[in-house]
C-alpha positions in Angstrom: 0.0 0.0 0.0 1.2 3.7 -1.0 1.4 6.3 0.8 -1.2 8.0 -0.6 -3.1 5.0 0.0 -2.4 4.8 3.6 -3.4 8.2 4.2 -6.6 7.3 2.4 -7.6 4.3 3.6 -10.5 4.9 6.8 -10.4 3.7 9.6 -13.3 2.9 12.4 -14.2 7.1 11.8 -13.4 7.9 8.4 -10.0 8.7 8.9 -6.9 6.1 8.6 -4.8 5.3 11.7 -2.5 7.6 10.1 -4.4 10.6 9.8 -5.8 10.2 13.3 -1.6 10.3 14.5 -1.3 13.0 12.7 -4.3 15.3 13.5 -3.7 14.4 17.2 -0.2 15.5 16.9 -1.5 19.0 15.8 -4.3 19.2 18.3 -1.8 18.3 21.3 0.9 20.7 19.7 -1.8 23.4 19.4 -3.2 23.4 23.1 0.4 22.8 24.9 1.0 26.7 25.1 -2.5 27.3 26.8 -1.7 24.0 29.0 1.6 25.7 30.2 0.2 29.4 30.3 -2.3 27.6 32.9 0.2 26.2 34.9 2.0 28.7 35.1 -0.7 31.0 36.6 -1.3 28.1 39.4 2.3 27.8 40.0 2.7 29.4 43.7 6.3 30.8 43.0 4.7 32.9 40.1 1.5 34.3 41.6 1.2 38.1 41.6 -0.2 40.3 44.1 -3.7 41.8 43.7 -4.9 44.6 45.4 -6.9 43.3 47.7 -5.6 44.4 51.2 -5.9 43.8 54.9 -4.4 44.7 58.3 -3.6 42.6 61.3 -3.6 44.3 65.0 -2.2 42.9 68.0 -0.6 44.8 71.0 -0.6 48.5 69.5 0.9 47.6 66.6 -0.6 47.6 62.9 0.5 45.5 59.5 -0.6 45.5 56.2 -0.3 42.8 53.7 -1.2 42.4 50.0 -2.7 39.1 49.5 -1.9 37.3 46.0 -4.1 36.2 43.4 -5.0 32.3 44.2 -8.1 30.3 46.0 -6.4 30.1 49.4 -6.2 34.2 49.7 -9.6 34.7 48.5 -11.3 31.9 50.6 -9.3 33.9 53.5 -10.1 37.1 52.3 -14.1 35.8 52.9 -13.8 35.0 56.7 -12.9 38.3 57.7 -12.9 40.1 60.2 -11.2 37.9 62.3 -10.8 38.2 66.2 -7.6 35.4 67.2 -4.9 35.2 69.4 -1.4 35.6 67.8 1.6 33.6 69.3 5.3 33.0 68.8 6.2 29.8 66.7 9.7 28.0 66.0 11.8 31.8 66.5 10.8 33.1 63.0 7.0 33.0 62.5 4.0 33.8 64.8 1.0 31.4 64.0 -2.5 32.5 65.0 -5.6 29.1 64.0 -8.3 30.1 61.5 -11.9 29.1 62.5 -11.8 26.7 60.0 -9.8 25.4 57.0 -9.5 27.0 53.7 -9.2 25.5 50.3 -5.6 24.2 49.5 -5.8 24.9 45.8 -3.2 27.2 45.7 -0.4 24.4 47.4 2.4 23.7 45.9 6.4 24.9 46.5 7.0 28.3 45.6 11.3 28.1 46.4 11.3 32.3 46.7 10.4 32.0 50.7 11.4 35.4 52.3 10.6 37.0 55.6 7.7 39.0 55.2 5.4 35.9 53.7 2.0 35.2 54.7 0.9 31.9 54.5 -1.2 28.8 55.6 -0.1 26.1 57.2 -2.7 23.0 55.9 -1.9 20.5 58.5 -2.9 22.5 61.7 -4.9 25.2 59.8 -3.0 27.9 60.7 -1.7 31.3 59.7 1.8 31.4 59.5 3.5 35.3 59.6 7.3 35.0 59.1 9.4 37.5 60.3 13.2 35.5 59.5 13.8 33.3 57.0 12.4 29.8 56.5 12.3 27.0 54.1 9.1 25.7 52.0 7.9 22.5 53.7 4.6 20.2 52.8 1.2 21.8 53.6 2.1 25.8 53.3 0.1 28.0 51.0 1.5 31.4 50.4 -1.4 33.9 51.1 0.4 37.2 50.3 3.1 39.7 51.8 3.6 42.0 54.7 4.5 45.4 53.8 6.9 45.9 57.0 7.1 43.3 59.2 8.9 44.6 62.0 6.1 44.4 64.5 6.3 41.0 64.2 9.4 40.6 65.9 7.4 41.4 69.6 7.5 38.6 71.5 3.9 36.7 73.3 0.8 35.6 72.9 -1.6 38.7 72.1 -5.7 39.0 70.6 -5.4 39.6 67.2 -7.8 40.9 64.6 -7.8 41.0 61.2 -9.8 43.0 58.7 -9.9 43.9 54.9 -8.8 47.2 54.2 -11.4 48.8 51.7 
């Protein structure tokens, strides 16, 4: 058989097996930028800020942060105001526990860690507000950044509330 004939011949939908390699090799090479372009936006080391903004208080002292752009921020961003209790953690975070879990869509490493990160911490369902450096492990969701988080550095266990800024 030719070729030509190959091409030709049709298979169990018209086309020959063939054909059906081929188109499928154009269809998967056509959608793989939009496949990537996705990822890329879910990827936790490239999500962006938006400008959605709220402060934490605790013992006379203020903080704002700019949450990023993924399901774990905005499913925080719903359940406030929040009235917690703030605490020292590990020498380079305080924690404070969220009424409830949020949505872990937005998990994944992100390998930029930096003081000044807001994030989740899955297992315990907890906020975690690092002040020195730290390492990515299992379970942390990067809700946004602190603008200055020098008032973090206070030590003890304080009330806490947080609210949106509009």
């Amino acid at each position: 058989m030719s070729v030509s004939e190959t091409l030709s011949a049709p298979g169990a939908h018209g086309f020959s097996p063939l054909r059906r390699s081929i188109l499928g090799a154009i269809l998967v090479t056509a959608t793989m930028p939009w496949l990537a372009f996705a990822q890329q936006k879910n990827d936790p080391a490239s999500q962006e800020p938006t400008d959605m903004k709220i402060r934490m208080m605790f013992n006379g002292h203020s903080l704002t942060a700019t949450l990023y752009d993924n399901p774990s921020a905005r499913d925080f961003a719903s359940m406030l105001p929040l009235e917690l209790t703030i605490e020292n953690y590990a020498g380079n975070e305080k924690i404070a526990y969220l009424p409830r879990k949020l949505t872990e869509d937005a998990s994944g490493p992100f390998g930029n860690e930096a003081p000044g990160d807001l994030c989740y911490f899955s297992p315990w369902g907890n906020l975690a507000m690092f002040y020195a450096g730290y390492s990515y492990s299992g379970g942390l969701i990067r809700l946004g950044r602190f603008d200055d988080f020098e008032p973090l550095l206070v030590r003890g266990t304080v009330p806490l509330t947080i609210e949106r800024i509009v």
